[in-house]
C-alpha positions, 0 to 999 in steps of 0.5 A: 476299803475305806480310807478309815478302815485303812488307818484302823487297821495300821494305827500300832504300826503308824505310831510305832514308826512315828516314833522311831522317826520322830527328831530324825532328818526328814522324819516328818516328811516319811511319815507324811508319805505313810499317810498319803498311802493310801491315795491314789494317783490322778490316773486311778481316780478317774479309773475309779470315778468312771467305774462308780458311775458305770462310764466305759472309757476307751482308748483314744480318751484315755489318751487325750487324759494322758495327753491333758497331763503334759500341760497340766504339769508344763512338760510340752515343748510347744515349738514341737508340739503337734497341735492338730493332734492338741485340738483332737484331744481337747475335743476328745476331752470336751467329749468326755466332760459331756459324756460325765455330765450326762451320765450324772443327769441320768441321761442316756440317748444320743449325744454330739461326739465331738472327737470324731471328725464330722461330729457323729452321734453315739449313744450314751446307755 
């Protein structure tokens, strides 16, 4: 559903509850939330973005996105951080920066899998 056709469909209820909370504590701040209902979380969006583009995605990268999120937000401890494991996911996600690219090229062929140890060659279809 487009986000258009979502705020169609809830406009009576949108303005009612508007103005039940209008002048009340935080009031702006609910209906504000309301709004961004129809928002999807990071995690969604690129759900949704590498379907749009036909882009499988597998596990490991879907790890090194989940992993992308703890430096993102400042919630790494880097005296016990396992940096090895920093690296792999970095070039997981470098990996995955080049398969996105490719794939908007409208390239398919052989592509440099930087994730893998030994840097192998895989095929983007």
């Amino acid at each position: 559903m487009k986000k258009e056709e979502f705020e169609t469909l809830l406009e009576k209820e949108i303005k009612a509850i508007t103005r039940s909370l209008e002048g009340k504590p935080n009031g702006d701040k609910i209906i504000a939330n309301i709004l961004r209902a129809y928002d999807f979380g990071i995690t969604e969006r690129y759900r949704k973005f590498f379907e749009e583009i036909d882009l499988p995605i597998d596990d490991h990268e879907w790890e090194a996105i989940k992993e992308r999120h703890k430096f993102v937000h400042g919630r790494i401890i880097f005296d016990d951080t396992d940096w090895k494991r920093v690296i792999q996911h970095v070039r997981t996600f470098e990996t995955l920066l080049h398969k996105i690219l490719l794939r908007l090229l409208g390239y398919s062929g052989t592509f440099i899998d930087r994730s893998i140890l030994g840097w192998k060659d895989k095929q983007l279809s």
